[in-house]
NUTI-829332 format. One record per residue (C-alpha): x, y, z; residue number from 1; chain; residue in one letter. Coordinates in nm, 3 decimals, m for minus. Layout:
<nodes>
<c1 = X, c2 = Y, c3 = Z, num = NUM, cadena = A, residuo = A>
...
</nodes>
This chain:
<nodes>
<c1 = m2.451, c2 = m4.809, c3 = 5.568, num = 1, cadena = A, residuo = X>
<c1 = m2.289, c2 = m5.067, c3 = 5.754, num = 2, cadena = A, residuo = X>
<c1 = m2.209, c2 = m5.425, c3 = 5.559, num = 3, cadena = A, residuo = X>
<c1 = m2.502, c2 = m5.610, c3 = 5.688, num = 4, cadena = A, residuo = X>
<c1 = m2.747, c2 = m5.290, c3 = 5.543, num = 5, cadena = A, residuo = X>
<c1 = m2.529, c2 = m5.294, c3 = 5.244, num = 6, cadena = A, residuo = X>
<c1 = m2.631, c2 = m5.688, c3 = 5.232, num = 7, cadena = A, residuo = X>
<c1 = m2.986, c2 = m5.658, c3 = 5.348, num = 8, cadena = A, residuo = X>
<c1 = m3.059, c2 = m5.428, c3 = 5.098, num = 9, cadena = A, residuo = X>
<c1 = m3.150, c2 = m5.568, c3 = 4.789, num = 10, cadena = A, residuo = X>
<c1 = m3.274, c2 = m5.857, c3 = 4.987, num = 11, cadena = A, residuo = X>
<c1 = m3.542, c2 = m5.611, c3 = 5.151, num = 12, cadena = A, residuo = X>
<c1 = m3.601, c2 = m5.450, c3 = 4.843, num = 13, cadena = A, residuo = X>
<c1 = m3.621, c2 = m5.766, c3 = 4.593, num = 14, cadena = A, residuo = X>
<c1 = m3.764, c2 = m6.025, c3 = 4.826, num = 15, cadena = A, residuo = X>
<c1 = m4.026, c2 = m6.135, c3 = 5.065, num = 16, cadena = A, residuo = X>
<c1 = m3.818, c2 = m6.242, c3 = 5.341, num = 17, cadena = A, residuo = X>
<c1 = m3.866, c2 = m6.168, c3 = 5.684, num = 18, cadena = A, residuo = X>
<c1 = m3.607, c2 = m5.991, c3 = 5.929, num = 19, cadena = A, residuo = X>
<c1 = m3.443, c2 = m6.287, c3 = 6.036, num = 20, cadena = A, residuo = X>
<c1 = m3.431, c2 = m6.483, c3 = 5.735, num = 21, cadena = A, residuo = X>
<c1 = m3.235, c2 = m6.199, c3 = 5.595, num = 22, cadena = A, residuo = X>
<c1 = m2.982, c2 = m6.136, c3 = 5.860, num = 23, cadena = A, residuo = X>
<c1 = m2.917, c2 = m6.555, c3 = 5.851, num = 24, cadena = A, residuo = X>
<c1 = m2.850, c2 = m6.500, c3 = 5.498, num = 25, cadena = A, residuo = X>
<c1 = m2.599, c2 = m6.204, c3 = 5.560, num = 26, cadena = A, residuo = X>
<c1 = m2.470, c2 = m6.391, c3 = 5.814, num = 27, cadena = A, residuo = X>
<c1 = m2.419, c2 = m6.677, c3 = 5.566, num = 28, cadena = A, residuo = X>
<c1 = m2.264, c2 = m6.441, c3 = 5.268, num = 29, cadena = A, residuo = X>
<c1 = m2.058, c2 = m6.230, c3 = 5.534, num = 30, cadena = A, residuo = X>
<c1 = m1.937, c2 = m6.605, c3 = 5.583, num = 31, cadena = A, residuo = X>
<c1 = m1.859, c2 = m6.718, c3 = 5.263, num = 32, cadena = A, residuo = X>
<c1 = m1.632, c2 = m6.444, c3 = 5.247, num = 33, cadena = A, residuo = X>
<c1 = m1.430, c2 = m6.439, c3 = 5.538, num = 34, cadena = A, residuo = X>
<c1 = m1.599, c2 = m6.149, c3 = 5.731, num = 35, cadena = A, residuo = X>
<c1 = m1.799, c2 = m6.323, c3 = 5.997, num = 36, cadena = A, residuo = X>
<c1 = m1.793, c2 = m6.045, c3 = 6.284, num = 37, cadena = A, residuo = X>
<c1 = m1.772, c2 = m5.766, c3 = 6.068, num = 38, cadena = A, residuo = X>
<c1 = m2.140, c2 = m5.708, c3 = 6.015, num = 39, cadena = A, residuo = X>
<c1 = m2.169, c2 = m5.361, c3 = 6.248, num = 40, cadena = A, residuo = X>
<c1 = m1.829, c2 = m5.196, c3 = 6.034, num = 41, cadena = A, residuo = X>
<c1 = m1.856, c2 = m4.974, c3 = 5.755, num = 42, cadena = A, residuo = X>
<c1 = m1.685, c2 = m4.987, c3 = 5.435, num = 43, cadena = A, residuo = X>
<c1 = m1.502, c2 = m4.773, c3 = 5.522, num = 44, cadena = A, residuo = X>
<c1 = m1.317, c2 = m4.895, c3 = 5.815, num = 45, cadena = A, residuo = X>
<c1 = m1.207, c2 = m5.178, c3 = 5.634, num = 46, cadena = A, residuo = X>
<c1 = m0.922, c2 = m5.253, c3 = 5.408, num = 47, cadena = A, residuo = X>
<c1 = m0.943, c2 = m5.245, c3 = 5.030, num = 48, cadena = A, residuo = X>
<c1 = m0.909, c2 = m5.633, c3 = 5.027, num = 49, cadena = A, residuo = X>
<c1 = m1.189, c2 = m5.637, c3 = 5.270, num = 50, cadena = A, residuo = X>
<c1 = m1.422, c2 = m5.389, c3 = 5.117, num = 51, cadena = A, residuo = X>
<c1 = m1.367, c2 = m5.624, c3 = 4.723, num = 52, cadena = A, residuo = X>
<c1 = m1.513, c2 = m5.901, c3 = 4.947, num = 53, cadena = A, residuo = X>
<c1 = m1.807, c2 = m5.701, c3 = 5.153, num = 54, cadena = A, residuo = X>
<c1 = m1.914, c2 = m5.603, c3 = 4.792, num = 55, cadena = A, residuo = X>
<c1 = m1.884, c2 = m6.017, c3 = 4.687, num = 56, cadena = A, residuo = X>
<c1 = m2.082, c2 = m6.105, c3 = 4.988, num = 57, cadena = A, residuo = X>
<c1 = m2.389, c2 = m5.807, c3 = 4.851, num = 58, cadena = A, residuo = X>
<c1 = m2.333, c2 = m5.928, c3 = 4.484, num = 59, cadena = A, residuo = X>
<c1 = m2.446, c2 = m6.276, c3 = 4.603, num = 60, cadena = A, residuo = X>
<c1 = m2.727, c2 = m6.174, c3 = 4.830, num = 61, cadena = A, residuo = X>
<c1 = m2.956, c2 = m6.242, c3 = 4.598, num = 62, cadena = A, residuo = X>
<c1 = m2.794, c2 = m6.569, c3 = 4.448, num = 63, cadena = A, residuo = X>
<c1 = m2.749, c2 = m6.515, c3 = 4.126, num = 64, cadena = A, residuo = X>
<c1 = m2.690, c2 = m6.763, c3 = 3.832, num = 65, cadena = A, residuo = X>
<c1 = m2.447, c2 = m6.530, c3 = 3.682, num = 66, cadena = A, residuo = X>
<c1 = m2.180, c2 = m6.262, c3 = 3.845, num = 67, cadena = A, residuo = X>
<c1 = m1.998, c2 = m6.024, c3 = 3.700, num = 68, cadena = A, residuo = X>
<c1 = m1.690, c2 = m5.868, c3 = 3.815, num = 69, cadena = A, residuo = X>
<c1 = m1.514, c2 = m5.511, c3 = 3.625, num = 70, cadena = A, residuo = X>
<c1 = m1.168, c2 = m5.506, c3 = 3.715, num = 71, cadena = A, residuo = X>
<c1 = m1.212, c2 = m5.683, c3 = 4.072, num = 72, cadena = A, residuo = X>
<c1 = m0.841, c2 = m5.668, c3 = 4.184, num = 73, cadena = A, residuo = X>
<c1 = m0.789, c2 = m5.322, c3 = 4.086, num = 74, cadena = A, residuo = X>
<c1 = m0.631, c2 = m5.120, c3 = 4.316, num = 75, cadena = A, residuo = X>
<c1 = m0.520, c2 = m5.425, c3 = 4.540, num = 76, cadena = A, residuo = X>
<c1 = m0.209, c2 = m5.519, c3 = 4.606, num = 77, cadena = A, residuo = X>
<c1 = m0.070, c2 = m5.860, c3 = 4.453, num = 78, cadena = A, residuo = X>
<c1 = m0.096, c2 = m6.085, c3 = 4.756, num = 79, cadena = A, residuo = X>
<c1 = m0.483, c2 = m5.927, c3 = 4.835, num = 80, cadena = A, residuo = X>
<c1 = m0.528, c2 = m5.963, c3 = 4.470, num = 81, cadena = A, residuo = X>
<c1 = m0.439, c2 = m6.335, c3 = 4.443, num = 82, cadena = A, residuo = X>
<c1 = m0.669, c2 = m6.400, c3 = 4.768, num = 83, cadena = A, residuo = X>
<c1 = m0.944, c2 = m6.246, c3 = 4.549, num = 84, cadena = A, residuo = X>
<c1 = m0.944, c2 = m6.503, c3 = 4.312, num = 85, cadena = A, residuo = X>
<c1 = m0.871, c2 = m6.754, c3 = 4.478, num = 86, cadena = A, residuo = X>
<c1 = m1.276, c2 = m6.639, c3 = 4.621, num = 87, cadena = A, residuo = X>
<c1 = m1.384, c2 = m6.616, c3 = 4.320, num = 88, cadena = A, residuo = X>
<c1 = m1.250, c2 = m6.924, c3 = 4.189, num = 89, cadena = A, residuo = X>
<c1 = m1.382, c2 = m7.101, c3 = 4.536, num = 90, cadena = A, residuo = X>
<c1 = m1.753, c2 = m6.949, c3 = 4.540, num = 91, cadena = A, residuo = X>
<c1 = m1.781, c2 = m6.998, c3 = 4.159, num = 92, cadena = A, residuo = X>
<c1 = m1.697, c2 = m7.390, c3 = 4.200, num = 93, cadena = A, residuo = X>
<c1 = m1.885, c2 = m7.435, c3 = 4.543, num = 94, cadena = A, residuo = X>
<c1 = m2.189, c2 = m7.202, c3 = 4.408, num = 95, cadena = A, residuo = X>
<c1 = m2.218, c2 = m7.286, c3 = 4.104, num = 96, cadena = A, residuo = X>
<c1 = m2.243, c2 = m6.971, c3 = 3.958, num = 97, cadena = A, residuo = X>
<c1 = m2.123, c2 = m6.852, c3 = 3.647, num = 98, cadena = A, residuo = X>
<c1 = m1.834, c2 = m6.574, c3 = 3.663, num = 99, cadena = A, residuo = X>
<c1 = m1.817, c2 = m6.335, c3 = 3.406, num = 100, cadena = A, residuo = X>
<c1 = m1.448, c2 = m6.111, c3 = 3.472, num = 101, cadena = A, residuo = X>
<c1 = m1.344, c2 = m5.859, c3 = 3.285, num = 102, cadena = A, residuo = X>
<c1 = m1.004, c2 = m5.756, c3 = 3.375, num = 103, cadena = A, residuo = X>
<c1 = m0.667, c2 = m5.666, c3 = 3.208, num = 104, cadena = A, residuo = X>
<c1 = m0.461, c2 = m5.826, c3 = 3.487, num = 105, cadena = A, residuo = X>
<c1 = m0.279, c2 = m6.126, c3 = 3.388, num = 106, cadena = A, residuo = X>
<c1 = m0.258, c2 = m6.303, c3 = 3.694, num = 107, cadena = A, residuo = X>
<c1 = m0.628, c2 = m6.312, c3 = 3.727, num = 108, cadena = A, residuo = X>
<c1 = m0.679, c2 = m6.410, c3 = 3.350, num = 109, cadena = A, residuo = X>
<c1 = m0.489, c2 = m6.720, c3 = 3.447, num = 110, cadena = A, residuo = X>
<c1 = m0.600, c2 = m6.776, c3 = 3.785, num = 111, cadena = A, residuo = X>
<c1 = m0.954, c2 = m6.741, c3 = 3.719, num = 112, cadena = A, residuo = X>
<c1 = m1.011, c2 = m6.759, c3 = 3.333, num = 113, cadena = A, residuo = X>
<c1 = m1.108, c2 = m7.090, c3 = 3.205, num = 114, cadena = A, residuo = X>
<c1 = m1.253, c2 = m6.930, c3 = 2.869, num = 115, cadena = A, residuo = X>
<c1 = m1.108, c2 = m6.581, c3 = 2.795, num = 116, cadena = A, residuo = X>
<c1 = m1.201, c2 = m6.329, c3 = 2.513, num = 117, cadena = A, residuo = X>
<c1 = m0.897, c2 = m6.088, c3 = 2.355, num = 118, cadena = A, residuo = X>
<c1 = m1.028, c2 = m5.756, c3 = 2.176, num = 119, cadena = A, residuo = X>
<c1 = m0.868, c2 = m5.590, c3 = 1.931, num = 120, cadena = A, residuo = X>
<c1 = m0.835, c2 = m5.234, c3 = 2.065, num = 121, cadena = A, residuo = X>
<c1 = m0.780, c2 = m5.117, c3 = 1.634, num = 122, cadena = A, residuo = X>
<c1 = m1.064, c2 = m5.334, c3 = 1.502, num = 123, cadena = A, residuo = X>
<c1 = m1.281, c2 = m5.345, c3 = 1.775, num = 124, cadena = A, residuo = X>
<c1 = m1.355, c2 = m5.715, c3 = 1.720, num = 125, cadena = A, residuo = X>
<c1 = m1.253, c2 = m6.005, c3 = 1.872, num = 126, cadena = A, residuo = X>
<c1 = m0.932, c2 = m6.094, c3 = 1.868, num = 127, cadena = A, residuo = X>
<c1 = m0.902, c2 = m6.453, c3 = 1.994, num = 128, cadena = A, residuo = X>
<c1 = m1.104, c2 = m6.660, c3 = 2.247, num = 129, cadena = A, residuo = X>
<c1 = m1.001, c2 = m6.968, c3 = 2.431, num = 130, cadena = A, residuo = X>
<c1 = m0.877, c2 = m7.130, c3 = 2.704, num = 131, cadena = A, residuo = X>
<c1 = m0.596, c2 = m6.805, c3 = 2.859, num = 132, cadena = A, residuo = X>
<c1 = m0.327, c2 = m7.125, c3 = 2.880, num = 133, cadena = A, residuo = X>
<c1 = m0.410, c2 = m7.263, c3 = 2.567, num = 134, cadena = A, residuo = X>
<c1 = m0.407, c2 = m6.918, c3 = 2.388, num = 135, cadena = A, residuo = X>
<c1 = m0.085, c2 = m6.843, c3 = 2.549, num = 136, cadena = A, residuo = X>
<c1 = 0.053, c2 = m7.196, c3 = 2.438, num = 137, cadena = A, residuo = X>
<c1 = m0.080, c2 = m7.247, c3 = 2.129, num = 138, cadena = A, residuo = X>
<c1 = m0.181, c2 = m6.902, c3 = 1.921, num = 139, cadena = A, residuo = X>
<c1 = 0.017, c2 = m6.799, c3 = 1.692, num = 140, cadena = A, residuo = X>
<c1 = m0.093, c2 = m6.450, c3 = 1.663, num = 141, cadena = A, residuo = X>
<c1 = 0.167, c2 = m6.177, c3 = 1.742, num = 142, cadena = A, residuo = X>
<c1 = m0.075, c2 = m5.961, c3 = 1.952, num = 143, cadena = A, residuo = X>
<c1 = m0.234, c2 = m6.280, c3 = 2.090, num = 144, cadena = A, residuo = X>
<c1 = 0.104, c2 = m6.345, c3 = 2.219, num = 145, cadena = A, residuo = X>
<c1 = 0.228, c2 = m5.975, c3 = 2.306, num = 146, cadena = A, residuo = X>
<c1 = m0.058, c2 = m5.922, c3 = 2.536, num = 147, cadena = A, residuo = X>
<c1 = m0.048, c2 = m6.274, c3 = 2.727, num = 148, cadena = A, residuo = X>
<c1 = 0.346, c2 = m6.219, c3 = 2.719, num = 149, cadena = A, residuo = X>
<c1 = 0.372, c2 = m5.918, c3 = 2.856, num = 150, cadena = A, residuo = X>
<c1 = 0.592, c2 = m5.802, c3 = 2.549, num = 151, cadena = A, residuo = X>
<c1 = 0.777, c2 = m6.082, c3 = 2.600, num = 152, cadena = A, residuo = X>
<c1 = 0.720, c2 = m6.319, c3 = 2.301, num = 153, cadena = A, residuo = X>
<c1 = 1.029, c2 = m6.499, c3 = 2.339, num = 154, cadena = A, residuo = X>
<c1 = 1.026, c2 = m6.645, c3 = 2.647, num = 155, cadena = A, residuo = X>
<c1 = 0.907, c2 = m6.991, c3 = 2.800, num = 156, cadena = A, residuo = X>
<c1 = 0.550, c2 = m6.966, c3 = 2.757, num = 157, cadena = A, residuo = X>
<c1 = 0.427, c2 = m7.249, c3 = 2.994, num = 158, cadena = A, residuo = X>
<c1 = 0.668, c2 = m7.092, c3 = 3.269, num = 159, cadena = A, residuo = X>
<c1 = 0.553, c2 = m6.761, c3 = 3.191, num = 160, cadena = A, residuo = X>
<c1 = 0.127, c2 = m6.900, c3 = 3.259, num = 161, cadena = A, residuo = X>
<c1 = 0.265, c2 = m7.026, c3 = 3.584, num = 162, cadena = A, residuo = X>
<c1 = 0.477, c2 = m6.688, c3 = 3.705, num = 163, cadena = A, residuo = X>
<c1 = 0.157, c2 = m6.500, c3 = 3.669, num = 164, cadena = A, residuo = X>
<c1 = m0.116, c2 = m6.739, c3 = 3.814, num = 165, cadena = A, residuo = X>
<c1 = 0.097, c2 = m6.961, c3 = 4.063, num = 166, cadena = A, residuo = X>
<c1 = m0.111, c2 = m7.237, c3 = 3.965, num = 167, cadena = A, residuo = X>
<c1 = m0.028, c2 = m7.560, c3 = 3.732, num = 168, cadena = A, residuo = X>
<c1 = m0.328, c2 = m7.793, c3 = 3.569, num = 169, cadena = A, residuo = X>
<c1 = m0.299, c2 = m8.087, c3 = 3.586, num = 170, cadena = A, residuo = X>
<c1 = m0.522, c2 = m8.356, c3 = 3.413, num = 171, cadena = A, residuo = X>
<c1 = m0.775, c2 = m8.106, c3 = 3.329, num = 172, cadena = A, residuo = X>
<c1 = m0.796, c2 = m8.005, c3 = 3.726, num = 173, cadena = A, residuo = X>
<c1 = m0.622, c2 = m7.700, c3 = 3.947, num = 174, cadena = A, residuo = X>
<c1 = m0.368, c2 = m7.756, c3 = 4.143, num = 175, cadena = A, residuo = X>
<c1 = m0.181, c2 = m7.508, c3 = 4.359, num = 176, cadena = A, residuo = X>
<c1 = 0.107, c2 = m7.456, c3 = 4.215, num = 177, cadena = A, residuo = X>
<c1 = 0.418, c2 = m7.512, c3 = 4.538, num = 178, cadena = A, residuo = X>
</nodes>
């Protein structure tokens, strides 16, 4: 299937829209992504980074209040990865929609995370929830701090937020980080 079937899709199957309707909205989503022209290509002619955002633009045909994301910058490479949430980050502001990530990559924990949950792998419970930045700054928990860390408990923690998300807050707002 090419990306806009892939699109049209559940739009056919879940709405009443007409033909047109639902290519202007594939058009729009395809948009939203970055991959205006790219509606006739198949997945798999495109680049991993590419096919992570053909699979956004179908996750948000239908405009849901929630998305959810398992591992979405798996398998990407760090620059591709940080573009990824960076979209996620954008859509999820400009949308409105909530984003619900699960990932074990810090970089996206801080880039995207505004409330993160920690399980504990032993007690299968949860280990600590917050805020990744204020976890990382403020728990005092040793496998709070191993996992934010990296292992590395000893180090500058604020520096250590801003190596893995390239971003600083301040006032309470994003900034990109120089």
């Amino acid at each position: 299937m090419t990306l806009e079937e892939n699109i049209s899709l559940p739009l056919e199957e879940y709405t009443d829209l007409g033909p047109r309707q639902i290519k202007e909205i594939v058009n729009l989503k395809l948009s939203l992504v970055g991959l205006t022209g790219f509606e006739d290509h198949y997945p798999s002619e495109l680049s991993g980074g590419m096919q992570k955002r053909a699979a956004l633009a179908r996750a948000m045909a239908l405009d849901p209040e929630i998305l959810f994301f398992d591992e979405p910058s798996a398998g990407l490479d760090p620059i591709n990865a940080r573009l990824l949430d960076d979209l996620i980050v954008e859509l999820s502001d400009s949308l409105k929609t909530t984003v619900v990530v699960i990932t074990h990559d810090l970089a996206s924990i801080f880039a995207v995370g505004t409330r993160s949950i920690l399980l504990d792998p032993e007690t299968k419970t949860i280990l600590a929830s917050g805020n990744p930045r204020r976890l990382l700054e403020e728990s005092r928990d040793p496998k709070v701090l191993t996992f934010l860390t990296r292992g590395q408990t000893d180090a500058d923690r604020s520096s250590i937020a801003r190596c893995f998300s390239g971003y600083l807050y301040k006032d309470g707002k994003k900034d990109v980080h120089p």
